[in-house]
C-alpha positions as CSV (number, residue, x, y, z in Angstrom):
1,X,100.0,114.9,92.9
2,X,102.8,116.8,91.0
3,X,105.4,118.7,92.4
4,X,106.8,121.5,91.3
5,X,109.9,123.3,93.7
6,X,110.9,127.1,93.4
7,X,113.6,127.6,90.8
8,X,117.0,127.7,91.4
9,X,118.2,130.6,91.0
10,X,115.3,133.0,92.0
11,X,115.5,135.7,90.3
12,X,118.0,134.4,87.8
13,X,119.9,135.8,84.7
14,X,119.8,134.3,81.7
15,X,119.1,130.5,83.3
16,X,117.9,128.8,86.1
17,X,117.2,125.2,86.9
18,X,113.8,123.7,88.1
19,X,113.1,120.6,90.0
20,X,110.0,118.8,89.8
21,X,108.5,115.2,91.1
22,X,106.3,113.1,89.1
23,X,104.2,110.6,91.8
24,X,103.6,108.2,88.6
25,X,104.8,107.3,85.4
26,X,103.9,109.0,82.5
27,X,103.6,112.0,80.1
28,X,104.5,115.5,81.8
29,X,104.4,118.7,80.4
30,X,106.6,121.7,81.5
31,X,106.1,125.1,80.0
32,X,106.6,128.7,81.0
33,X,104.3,131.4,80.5
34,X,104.8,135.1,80.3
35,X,102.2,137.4,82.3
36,X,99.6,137.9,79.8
37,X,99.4,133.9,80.0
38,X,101.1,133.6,76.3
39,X,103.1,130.6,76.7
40,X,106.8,131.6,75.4
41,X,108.3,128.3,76.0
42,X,108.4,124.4,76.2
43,X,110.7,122.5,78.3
44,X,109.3,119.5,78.7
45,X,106.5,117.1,76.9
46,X,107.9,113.4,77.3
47,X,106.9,110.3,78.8
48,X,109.2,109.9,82.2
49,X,109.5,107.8,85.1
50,X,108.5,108.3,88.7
51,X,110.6,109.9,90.5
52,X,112.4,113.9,90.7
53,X,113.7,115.3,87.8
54,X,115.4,118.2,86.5
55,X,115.0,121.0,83.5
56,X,117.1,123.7,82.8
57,X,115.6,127.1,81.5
58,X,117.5,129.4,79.2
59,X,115.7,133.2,79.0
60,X,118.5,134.9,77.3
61,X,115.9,135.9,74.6
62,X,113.5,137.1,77.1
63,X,113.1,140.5,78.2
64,X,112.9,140.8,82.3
65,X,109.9,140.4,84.0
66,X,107.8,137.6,85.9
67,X,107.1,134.1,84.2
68,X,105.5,131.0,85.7
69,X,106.5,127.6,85.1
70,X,103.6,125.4,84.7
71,X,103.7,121.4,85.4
72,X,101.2,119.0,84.3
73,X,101.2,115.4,84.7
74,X,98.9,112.7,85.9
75,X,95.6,115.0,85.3
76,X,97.8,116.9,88.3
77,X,98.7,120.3,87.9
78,X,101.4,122.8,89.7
79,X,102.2,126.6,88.8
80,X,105.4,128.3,90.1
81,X,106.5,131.9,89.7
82,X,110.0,133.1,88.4
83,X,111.7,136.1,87.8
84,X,114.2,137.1,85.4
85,X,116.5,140.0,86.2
86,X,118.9,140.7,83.3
């Protein structure tokens, strides 16, 4: 099962960093979502390794509000919610 761990910072301004675990090897997908579940942005959609890894988030061309970070790997799925105070 994926992991997907609160952002650092929470709530940030303009970028935050988010840590994640893959169990297996293989594709992951990392996107973020506004809250009308349009998806504004793609981190991630690579084949990696097992093992925790690292993405860094820029929403300096978002307007504030709440977002969630959605991680997909594995047929394994994890949803996290972020804020972004500017």
């Amino acid at each position: 099962v994926v992991r997907l761990y609160q952002n650092i910072p929470n709530p940030f301004n303009p970028s935050t960093t988010i840590r994640f675990n893959i169990p297996a090897g293989g594709s992951a997908l990392l996107k973020v979502y506004d809250v009308s579940g349009k998806e504004v942005y793609t981190l991630l959609n690579e084949n990696l390794e097992a093992g925790m890894h690292t993405a860094q988030f820029d929403g300096s061309k978002l307007s504030s509000g709440t977002y969630y970070c959605k991680l997909t790997s594995a047929n394994s799925t994890e949803i996290m919610k972020m804020i972004l105070m500017k």
